[in-house]
Each structure stands twice: as C-alpha cells, then as structure tokens.
N, CA, C and O atoms as CSV, one atom per row, in Angstrom:
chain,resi,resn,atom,element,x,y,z
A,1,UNK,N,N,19.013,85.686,101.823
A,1,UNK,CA,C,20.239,85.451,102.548
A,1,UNK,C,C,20.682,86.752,103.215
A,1,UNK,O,O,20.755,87.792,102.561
A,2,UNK,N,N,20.953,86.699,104.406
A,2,UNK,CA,C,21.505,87.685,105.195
A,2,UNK,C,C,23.022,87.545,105.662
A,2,UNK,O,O,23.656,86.490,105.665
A,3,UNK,N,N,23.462,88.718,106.033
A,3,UNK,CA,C,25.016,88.696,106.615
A,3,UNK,C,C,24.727,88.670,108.108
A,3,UNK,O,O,23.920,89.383,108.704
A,4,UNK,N,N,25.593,87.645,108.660
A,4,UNK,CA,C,25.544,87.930,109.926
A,4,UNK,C,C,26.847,88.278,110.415
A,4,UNK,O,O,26.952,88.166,111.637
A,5,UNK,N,N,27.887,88.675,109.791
A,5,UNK,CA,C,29.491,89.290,110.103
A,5,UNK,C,C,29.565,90.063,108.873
A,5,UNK,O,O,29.016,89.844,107.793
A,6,UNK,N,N,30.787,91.546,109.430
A,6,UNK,CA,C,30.753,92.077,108.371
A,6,UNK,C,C,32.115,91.995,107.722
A,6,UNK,O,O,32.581,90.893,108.009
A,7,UNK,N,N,32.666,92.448,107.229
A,7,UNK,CA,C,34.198,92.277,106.586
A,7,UNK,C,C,35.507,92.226,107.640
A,7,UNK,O,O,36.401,91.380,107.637
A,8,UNK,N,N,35.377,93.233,108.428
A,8,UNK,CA,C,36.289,93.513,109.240
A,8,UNK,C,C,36.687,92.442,110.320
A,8,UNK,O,O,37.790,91.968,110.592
A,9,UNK,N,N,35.176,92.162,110.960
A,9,UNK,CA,C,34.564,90.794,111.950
A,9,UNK,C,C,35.086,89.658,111.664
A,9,UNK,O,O,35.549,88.865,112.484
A,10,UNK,N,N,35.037,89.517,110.437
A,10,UNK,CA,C,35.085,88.007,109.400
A,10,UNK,C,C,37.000,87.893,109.455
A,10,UNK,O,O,37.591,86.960,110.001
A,11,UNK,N,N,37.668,89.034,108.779
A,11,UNK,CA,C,39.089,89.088,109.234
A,11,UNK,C,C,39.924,88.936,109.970
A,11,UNK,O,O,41.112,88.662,109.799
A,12,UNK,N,N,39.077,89.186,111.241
A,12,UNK,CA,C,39.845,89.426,112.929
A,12,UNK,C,C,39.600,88.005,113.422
A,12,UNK,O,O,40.395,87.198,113.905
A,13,UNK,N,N,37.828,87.871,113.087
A,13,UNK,CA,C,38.044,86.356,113.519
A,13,UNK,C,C,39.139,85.050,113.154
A,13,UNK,O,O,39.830,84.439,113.969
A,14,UNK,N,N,39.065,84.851,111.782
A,14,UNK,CA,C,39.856,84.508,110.971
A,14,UNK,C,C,41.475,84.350,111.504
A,14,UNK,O,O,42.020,83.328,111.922
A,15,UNK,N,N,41.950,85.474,111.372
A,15,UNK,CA,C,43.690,85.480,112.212
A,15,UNK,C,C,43.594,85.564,113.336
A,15,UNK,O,O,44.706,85.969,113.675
A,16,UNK,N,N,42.664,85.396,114.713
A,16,UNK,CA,C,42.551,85.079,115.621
A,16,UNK,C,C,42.302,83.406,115.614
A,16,UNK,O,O,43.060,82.748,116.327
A,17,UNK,N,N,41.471,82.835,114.988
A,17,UNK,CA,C,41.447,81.505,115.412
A,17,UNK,C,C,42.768,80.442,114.361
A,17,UNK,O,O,42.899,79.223,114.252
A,18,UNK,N,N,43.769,81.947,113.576
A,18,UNK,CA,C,44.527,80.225,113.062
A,18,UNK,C,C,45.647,81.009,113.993
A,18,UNK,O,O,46.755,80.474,114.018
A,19,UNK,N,N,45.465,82.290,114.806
A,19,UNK,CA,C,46.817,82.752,115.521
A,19,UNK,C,C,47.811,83.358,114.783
A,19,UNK,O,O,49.006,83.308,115.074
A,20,UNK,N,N,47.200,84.099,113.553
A,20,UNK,CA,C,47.953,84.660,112.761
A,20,UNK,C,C,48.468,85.967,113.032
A,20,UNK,O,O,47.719,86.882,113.373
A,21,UNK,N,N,49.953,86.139,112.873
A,21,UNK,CA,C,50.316,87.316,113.454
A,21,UNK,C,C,49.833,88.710,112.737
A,21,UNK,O,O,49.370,89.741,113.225
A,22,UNK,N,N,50.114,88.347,111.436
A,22,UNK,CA,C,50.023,89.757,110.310
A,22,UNK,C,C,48.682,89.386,109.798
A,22,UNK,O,O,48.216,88.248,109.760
A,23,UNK,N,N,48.099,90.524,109.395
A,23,UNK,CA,C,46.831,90.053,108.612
A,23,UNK,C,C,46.922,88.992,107.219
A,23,UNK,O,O,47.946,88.814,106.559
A,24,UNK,N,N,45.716,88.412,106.989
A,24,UNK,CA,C,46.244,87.203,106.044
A,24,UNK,C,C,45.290,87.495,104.586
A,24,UNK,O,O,45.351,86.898,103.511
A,25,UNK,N,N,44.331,88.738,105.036
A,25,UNK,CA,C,43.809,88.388,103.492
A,25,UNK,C,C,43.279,90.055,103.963
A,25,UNK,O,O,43.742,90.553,104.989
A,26,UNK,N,N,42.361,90.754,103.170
A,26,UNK,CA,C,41.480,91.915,102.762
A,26,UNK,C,C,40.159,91.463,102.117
A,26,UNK,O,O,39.990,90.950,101.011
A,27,UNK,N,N,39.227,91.787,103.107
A,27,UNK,CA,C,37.794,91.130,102.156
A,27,UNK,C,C,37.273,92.795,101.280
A,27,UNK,O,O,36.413,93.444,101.877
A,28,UNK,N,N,37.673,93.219,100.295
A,28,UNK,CA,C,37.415,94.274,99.603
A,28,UNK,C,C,35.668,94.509,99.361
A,28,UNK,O,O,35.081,95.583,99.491
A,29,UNK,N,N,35.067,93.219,98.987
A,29,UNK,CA,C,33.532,93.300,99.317
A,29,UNK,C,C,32.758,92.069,99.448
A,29,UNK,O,O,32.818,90.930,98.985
A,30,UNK,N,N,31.630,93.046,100.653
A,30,UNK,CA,C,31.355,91.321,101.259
A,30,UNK,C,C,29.459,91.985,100.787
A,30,UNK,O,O,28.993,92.935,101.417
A,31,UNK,N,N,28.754,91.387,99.809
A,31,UNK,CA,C,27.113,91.418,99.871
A,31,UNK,C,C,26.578,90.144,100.112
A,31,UNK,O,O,27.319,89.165,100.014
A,32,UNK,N,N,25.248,90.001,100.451
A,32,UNK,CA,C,24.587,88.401,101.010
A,32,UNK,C,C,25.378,87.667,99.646
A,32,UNK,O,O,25.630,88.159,98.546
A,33,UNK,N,N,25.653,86.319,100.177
A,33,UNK,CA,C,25.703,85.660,98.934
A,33,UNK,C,C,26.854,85.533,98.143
A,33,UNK,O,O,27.135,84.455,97.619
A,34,UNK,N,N,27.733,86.810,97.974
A,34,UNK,CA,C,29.065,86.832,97.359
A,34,UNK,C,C,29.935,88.012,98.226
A,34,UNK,O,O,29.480,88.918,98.923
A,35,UNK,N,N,31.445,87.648,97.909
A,35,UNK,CA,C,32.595,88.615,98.560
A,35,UNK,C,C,33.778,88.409,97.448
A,35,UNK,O,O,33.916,87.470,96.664
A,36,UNK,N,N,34.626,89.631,97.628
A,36,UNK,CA,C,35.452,89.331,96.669
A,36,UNK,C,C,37.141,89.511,98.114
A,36,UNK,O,O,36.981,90.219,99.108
A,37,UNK,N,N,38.460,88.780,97.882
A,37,UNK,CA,C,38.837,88.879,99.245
A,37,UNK,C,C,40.156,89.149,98.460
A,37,UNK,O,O,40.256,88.585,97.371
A,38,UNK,N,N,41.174,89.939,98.877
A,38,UNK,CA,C,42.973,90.100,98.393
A,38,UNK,C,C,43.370,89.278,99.544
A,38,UNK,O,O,43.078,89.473,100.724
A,39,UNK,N,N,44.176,88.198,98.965
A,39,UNK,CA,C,45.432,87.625,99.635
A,39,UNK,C,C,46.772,88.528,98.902
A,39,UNK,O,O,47.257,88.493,97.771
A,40,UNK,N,N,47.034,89.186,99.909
A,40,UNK,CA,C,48.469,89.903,99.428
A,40,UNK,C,C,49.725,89.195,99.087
A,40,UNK,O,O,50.010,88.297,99.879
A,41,UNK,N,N,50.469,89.361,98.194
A,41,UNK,CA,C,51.385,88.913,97.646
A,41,UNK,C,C,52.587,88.570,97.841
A,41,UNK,O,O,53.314,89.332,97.204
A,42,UNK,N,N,53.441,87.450,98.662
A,42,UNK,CA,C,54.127,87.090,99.091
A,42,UNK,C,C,55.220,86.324,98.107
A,42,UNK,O,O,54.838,85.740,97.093
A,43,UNK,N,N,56.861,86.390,98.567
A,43,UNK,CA,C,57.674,86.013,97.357
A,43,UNK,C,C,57.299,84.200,98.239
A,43,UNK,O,O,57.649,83.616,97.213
A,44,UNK,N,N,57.069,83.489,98.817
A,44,UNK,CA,C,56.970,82.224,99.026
A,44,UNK,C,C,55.784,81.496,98.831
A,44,UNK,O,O,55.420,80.474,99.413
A,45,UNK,N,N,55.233,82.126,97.961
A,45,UNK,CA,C,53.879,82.228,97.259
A,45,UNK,C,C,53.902,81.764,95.755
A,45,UNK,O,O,52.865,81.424,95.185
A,46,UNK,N,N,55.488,81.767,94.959
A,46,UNK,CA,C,55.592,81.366,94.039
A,46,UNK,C,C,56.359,80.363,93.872
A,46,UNK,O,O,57.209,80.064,94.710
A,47,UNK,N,N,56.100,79.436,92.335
A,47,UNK,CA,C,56.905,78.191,92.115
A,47,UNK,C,C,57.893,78.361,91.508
A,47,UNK,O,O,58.476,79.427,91.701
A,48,UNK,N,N,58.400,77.501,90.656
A,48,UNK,CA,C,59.749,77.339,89.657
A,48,UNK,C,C,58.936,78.131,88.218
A,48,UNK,O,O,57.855,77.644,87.888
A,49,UNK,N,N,59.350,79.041,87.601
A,49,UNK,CA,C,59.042,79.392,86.726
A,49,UNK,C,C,58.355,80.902,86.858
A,49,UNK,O,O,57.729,81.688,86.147
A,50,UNK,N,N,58.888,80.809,88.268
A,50,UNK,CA,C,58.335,82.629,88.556
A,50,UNK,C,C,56.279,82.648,88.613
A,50,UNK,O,O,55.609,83.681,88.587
A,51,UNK,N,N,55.780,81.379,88.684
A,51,UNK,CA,C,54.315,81.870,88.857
A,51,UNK,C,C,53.477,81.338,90.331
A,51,UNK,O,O,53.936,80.517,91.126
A,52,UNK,N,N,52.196,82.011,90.442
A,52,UNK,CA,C,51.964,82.197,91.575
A,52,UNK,C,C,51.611,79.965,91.893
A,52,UNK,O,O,51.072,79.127,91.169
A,53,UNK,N,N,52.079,79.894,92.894
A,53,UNK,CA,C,51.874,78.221,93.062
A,53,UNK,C,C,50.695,77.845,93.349
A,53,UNK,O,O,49.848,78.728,93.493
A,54,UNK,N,N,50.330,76.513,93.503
A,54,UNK,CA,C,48.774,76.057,93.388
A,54,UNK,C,C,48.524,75.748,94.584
A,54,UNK,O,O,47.341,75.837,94.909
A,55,UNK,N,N,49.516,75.291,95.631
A,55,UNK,CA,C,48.995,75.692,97.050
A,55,UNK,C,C,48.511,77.365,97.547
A,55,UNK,O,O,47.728,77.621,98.461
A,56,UNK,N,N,49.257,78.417,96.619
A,56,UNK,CA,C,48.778,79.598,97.381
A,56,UNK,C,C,47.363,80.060,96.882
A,56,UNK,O,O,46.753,80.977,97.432
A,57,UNK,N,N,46.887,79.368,95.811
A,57,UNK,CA,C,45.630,79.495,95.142
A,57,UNK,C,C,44.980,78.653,95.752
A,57,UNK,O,O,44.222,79.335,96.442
A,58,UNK,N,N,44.740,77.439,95.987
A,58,UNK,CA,C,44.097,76.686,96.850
A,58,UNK,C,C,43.657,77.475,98.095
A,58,UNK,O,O,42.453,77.599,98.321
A,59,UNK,N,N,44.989,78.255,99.276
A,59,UNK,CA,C,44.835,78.688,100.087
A,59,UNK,C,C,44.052,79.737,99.937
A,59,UNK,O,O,43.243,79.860,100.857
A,60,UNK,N,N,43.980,80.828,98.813
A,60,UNK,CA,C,43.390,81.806,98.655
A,60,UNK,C,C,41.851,81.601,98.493
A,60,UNK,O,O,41.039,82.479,98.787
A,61,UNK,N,N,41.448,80.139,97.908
A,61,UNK,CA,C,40.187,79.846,97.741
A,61,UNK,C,C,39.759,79.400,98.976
A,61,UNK,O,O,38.676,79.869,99.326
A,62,UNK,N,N,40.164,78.816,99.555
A,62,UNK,CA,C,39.489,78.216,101.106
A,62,UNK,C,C,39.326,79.430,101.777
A,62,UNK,O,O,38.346,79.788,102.431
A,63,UNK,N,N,40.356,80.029,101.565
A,63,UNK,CA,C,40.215,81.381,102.558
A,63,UNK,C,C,38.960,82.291,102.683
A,63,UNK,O,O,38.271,82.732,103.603
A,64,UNK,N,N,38.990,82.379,101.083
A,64,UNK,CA,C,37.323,82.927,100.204
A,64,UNK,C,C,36.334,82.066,100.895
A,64,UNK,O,O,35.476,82.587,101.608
A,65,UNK,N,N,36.390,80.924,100.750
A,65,UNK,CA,C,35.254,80.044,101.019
A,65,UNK,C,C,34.989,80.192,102.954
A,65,UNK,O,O,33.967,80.439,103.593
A,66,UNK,N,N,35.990,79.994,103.270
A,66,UNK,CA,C,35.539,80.135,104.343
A,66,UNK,C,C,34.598,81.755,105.151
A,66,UNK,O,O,33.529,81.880,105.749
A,67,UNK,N,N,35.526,82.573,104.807
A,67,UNK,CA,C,34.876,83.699,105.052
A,67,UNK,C,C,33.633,83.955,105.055
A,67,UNK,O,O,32.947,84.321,106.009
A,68,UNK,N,N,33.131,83.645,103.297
A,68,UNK,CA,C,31.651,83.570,103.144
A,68,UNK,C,C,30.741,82.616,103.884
A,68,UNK,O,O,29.520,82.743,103.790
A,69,UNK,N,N,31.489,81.328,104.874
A,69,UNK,CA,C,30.535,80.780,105.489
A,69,UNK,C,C,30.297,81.209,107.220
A,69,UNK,O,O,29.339,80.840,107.900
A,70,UNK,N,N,31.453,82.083,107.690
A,70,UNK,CA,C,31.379,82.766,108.783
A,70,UNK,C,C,30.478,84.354,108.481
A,70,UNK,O,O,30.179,85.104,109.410
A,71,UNK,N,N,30.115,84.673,106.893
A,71,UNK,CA,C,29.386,86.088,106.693
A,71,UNK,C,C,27.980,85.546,106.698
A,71,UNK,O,O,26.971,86.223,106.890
A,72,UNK,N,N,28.022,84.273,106.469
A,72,UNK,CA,C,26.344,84.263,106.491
A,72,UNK,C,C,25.724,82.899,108.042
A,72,UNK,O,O,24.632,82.603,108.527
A,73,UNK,N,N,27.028,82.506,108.258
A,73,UNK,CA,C,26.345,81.544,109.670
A,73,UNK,C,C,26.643,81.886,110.679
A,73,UNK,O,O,26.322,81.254,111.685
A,74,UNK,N,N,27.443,83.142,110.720
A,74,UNK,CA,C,28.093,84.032,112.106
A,74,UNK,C,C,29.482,82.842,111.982
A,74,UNK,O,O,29.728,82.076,111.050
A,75,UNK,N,N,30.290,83.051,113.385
A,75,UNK,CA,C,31.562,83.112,114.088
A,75,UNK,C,C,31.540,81.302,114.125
A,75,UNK,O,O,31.879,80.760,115.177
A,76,UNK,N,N,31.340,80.888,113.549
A,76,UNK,CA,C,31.351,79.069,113.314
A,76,UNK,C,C,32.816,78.887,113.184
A,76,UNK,O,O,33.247,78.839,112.032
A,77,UNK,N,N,33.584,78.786,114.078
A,77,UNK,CA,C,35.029,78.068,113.809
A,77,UNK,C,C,35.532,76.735,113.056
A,77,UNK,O,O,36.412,76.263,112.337
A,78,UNK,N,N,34.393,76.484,113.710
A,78,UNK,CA,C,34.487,74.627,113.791
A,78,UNK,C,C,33.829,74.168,112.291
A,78,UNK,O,O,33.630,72.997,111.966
A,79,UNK,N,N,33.434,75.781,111.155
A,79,UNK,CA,C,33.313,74.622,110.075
A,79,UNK,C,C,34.479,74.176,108.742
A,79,UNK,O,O,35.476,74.809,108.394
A,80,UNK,N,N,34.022,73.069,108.265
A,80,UNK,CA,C,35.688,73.192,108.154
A,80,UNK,C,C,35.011,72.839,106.489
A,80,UNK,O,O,33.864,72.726,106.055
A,81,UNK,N,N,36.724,72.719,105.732
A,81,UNK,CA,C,36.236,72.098,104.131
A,81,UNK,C,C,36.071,70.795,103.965
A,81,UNK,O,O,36.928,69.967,104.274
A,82,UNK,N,N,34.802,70.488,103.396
A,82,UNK,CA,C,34.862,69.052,102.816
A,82,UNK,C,C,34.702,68.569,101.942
A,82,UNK,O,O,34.125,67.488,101.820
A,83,UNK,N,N,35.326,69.456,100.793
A,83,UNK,CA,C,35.554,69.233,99.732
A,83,UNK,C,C,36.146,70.022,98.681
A,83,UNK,O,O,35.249,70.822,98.413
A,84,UNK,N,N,36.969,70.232,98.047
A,84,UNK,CA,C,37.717,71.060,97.435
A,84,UNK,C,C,37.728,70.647,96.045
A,84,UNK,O,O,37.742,69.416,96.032
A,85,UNK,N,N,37.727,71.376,94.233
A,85,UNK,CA,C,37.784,70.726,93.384
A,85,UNK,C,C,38.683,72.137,92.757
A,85,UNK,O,O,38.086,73.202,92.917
A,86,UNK,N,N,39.995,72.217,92.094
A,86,UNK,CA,C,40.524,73.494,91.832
A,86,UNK,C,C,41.112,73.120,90.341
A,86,UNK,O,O,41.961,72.256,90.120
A,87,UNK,N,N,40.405,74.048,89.267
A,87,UNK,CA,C,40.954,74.050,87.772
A,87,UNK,C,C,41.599,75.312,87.641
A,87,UNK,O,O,41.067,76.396,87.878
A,88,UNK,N,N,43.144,75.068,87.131
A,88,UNK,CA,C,43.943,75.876,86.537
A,88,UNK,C,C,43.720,76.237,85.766
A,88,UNK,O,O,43.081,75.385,85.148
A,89,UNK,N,N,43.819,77.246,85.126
A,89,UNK,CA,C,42.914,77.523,83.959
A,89,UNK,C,C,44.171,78.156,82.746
A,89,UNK,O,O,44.278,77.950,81.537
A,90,UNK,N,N,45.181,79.171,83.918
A,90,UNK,CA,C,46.080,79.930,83.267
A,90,UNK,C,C,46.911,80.245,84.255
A,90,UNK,O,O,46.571,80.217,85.437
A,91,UNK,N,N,48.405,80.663,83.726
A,91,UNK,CA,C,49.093,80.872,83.892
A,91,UNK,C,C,49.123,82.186,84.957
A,91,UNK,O,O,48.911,83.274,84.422
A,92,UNK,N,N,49.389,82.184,86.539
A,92,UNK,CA,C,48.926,82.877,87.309
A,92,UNK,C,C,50.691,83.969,87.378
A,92,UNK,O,O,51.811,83.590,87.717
A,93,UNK,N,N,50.207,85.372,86.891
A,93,UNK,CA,C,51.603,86.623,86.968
A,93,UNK,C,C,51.627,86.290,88.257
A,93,UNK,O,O,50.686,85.799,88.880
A,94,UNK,N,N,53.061,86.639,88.818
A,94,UNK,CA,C,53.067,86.782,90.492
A,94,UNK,C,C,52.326,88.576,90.835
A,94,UNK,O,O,52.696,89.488,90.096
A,95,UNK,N,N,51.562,88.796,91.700
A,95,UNK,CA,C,50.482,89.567,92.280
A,95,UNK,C,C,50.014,89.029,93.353
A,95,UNK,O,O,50.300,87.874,93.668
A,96,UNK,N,N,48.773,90.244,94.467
A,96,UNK,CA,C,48.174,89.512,94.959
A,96,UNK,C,C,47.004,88.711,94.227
A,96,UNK,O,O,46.590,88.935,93.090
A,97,UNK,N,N,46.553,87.722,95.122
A,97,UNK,CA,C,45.455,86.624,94.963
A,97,UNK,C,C,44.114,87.277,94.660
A,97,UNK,O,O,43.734,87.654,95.768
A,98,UNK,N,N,43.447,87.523,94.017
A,98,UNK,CA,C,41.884,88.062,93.800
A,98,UNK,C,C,40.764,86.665,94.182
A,98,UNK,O,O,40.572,85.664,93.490
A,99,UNK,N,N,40.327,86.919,95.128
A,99,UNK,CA,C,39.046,85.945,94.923
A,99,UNK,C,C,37.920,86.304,94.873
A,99,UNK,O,O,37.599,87.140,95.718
A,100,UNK,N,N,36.820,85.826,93.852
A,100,UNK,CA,C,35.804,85.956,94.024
A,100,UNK,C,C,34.714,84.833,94.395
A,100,UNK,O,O,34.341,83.971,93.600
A,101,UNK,N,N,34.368,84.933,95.398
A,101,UNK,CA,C,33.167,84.093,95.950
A,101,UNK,C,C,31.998,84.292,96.058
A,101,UNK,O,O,31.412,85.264,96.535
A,102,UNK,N,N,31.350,82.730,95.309
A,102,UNK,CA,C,29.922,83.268,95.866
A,102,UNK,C,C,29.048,81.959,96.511
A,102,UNK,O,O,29.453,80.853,96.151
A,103,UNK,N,N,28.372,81.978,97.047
A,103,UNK,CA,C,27.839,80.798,97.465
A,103,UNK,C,C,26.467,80.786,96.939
A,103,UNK,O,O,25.620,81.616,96.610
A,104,UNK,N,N,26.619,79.245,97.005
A,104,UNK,CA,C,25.661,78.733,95.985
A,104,UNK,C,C,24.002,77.826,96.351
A,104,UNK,O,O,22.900,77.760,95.806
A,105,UNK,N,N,24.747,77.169,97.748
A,105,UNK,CA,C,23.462,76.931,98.482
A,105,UNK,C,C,24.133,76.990,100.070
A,105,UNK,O,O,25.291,76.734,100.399
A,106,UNK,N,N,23.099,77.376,100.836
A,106,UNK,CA,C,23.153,77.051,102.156
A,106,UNK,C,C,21.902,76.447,102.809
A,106,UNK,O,O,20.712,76.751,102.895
A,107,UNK,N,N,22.823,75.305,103.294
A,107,UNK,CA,C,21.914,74.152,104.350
A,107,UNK,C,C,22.345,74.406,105.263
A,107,UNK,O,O,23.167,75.260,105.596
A,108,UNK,N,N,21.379,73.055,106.183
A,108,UNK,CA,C,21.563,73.130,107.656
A,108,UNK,C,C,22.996,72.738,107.910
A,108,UNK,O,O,23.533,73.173,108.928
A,109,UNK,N,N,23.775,71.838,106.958
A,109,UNK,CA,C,24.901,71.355,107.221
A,109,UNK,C,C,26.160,71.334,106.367
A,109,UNK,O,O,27.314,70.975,106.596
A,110,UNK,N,N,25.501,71.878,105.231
A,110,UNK,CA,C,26.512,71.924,104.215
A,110,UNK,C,C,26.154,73.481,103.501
A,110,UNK,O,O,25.051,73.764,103.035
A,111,UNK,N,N,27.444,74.484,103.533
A,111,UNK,CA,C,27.113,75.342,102.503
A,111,UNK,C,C,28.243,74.792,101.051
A,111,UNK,O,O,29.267,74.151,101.289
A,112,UNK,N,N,27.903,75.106,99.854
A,112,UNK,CA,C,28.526,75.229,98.676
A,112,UNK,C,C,28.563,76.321,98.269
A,112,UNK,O,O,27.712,77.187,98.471
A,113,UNK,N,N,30.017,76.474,97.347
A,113,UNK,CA,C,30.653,77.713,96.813
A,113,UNK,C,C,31.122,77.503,95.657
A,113,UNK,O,O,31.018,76.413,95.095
A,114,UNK,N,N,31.778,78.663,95.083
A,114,UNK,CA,C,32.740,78.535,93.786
A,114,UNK,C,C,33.569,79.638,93.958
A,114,UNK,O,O,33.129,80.703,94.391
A,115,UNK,N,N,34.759,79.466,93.648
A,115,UNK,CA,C,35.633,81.317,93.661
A,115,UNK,C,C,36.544,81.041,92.439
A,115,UNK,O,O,37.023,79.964,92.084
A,116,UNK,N,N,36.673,82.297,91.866
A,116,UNK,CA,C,37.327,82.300,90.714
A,116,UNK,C,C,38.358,83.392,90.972
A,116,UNK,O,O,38.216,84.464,91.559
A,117,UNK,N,N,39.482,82.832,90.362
A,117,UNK,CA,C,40.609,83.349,90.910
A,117,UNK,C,C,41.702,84.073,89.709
A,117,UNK,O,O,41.968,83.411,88.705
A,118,UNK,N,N,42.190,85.207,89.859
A,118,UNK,CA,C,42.491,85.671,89.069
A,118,UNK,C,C,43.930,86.431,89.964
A,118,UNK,O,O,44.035,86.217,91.172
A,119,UNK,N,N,44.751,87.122,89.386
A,119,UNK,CA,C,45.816,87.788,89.559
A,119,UNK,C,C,46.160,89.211,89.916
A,119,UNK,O,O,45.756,89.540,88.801
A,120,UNK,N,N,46.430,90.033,90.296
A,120,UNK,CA,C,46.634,91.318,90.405
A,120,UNK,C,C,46.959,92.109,89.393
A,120,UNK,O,O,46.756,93.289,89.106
A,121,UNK,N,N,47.708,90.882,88.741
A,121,UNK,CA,C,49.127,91.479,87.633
A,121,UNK,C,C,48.350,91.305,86.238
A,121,UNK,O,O,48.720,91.834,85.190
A,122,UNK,N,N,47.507,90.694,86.341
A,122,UNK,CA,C,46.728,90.424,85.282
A,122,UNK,C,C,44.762,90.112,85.353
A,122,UNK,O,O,43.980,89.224,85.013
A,123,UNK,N,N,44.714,91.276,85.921
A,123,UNK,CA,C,43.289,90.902,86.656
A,123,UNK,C,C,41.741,90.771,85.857
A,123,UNK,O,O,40.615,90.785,86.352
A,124,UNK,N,N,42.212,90.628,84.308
A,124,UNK,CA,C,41.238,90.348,83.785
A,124,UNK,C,C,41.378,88.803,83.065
A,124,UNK,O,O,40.451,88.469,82.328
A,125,UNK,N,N,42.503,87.862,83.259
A,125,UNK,CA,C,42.771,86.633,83.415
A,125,UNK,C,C,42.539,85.891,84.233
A,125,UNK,O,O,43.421,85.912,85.091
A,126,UNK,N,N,41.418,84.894,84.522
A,126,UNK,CA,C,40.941,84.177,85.264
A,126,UNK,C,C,42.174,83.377,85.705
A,126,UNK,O,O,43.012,83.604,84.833
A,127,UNK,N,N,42.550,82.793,86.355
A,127,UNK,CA,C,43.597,81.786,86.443
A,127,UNK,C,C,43.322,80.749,87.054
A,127,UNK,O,O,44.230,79.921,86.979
A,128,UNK,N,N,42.082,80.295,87.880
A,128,UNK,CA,C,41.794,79.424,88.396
A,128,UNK,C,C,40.349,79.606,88.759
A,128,UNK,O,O,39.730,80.662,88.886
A,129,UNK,N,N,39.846,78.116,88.928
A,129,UNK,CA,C,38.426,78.489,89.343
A,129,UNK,C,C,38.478,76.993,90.309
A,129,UNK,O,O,39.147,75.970,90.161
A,130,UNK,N,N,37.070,77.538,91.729
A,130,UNK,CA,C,37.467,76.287,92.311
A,130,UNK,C,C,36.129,75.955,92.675
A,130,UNK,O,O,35.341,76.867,92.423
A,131,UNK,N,N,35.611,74.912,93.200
A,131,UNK,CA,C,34.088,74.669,93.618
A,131,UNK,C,C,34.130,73.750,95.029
A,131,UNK,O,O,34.204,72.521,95.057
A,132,UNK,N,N,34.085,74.363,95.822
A,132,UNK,CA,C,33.954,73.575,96.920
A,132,UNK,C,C,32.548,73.467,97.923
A,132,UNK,O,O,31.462,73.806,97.452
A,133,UNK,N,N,32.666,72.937,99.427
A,133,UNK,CA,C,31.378,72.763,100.253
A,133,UNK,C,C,32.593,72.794,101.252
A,133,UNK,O,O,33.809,72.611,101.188
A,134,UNK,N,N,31.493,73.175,102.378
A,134,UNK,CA,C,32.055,73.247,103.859
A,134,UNK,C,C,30.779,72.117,104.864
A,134,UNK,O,O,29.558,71.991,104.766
A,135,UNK,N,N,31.595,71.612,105.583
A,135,UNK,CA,C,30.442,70.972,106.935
A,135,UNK,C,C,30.674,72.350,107.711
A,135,UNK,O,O,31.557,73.207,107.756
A,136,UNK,N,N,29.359,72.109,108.332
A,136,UNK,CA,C,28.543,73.086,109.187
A,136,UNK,C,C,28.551,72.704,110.688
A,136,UNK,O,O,27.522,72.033,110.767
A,137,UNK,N,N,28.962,72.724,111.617
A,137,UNK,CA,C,28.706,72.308,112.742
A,137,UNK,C,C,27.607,72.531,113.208
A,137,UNK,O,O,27.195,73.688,113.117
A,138,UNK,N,N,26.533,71.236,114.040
A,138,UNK,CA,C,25.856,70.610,114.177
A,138,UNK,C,C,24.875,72.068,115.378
A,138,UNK,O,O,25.524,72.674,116.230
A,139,UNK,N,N,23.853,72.254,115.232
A,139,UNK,CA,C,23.419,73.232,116.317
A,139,UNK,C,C,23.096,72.358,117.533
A,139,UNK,O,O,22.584,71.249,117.373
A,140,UNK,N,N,23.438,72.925,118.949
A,140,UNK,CA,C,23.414,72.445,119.676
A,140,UNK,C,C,21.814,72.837,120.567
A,140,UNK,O,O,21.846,73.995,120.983
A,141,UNK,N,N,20.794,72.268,120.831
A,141,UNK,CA,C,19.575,72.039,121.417
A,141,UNK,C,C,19.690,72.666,122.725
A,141,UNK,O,O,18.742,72.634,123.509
C-alpha cells in the first residue's frame, strides 16, 4: 500500500471541499495503511453530563476514515461512507478527539477501516471504537 496524499494535502483538501473556514482536524501521523488525526476540542462538542457527545465521536471517526481513503486513492471527493458501526466503550473526559485509523482492505470499490477513539484528557482510555467502509467512486475509462 502506498500514499498518494500527504498529511497536509489530505487537510486542505478536506476543508476545502466541505468549505470549512477554520481548520477541522490535525493528521499528527499519516504511514501506508494507518494515521492517527486530532479533532480539536470544542465546548459544542459536549453533552449533558459534561462528556464528549457521540455525534462529535462519530464525526471524529468519519473524519479519520475518510482521510485515510483520500491518503491512499488520492483527492476522491466523491467517496463517501457506507457504513458506519460505533461502540462506546467509556466514558469520553472533554479533550481533543484522538483517532486512530487503520485500514483494513482496499478494493476497487470499497475501502474498510476501524478507528479507535480515545480522549486527550485521558489518552490511555479507549472511549470508542468504530468499524466502517467507504464507496469508492467508479474509475472513469
């Protein structure tokens, strides 16, 4: 498996195609195969009970997931998630988002992943783990 974007590439693209003003994540490390990414820590990021919410973990995992499928298929906008599966595991401190991703197979049309998600505030507490796949847009002849 090779990289065909590198961290920085993968970022710019990223808040360029959702039109994001401020940067939205930090890919801290990207090797073939796995990346680990900071979603920085926002107070609308948490629920009732002071912990980090399960939409911003969700978001933090797609985010992961996606990245890793623009580091290894290049600048693919158009692929999207089609399928998402996310276990809570623990109680997430408010911090930024840690993800770790790695992918697990890549096809012509489907890559699969997993990212495990952990806390800033507590970064040797897993707090979530998620397993998803992306469609691949179709190569054009």
């Amino acid at each position: 498996m090779e990289l065909k974007l590198g961290g920085t590439e993968i970022e710019n693209l990223i808040q360029r195609g959702f039109g994001a003003q401020q940067k939205m994540f930090d890919i801290e490390s990207l090797v073939p195969g796995s990346l680990r990414v900071r979603t920085p820590f926002q107070p609308r990021m948490l629920r009732p009970g002071n912990v980090l919410s399960g939409p911003a973990l969700f978001t933090a995992a797609d985010l992961a997931m996606y990245a890793l499928v623009m580091a290894h298929v290049g600048p693919e906008l158009m692929a999207v998630t089609a399928n998402m599966n996310l276990n809570f595991l623990n109680k997430a401190t408010p911090g930024d988002i840690i993800a770790e991703g790695r992918l697990l197979k890549l096809g012509r049309k489907l890559a699969v992943m997993e990212v495990a998600l952990y806390s800033s505030a507590e970064p040797q507490t897993m707090v979530a783990h998620a397993t998803g796949s992306y469609a691949l847009p179709s190569k054009k002849s």
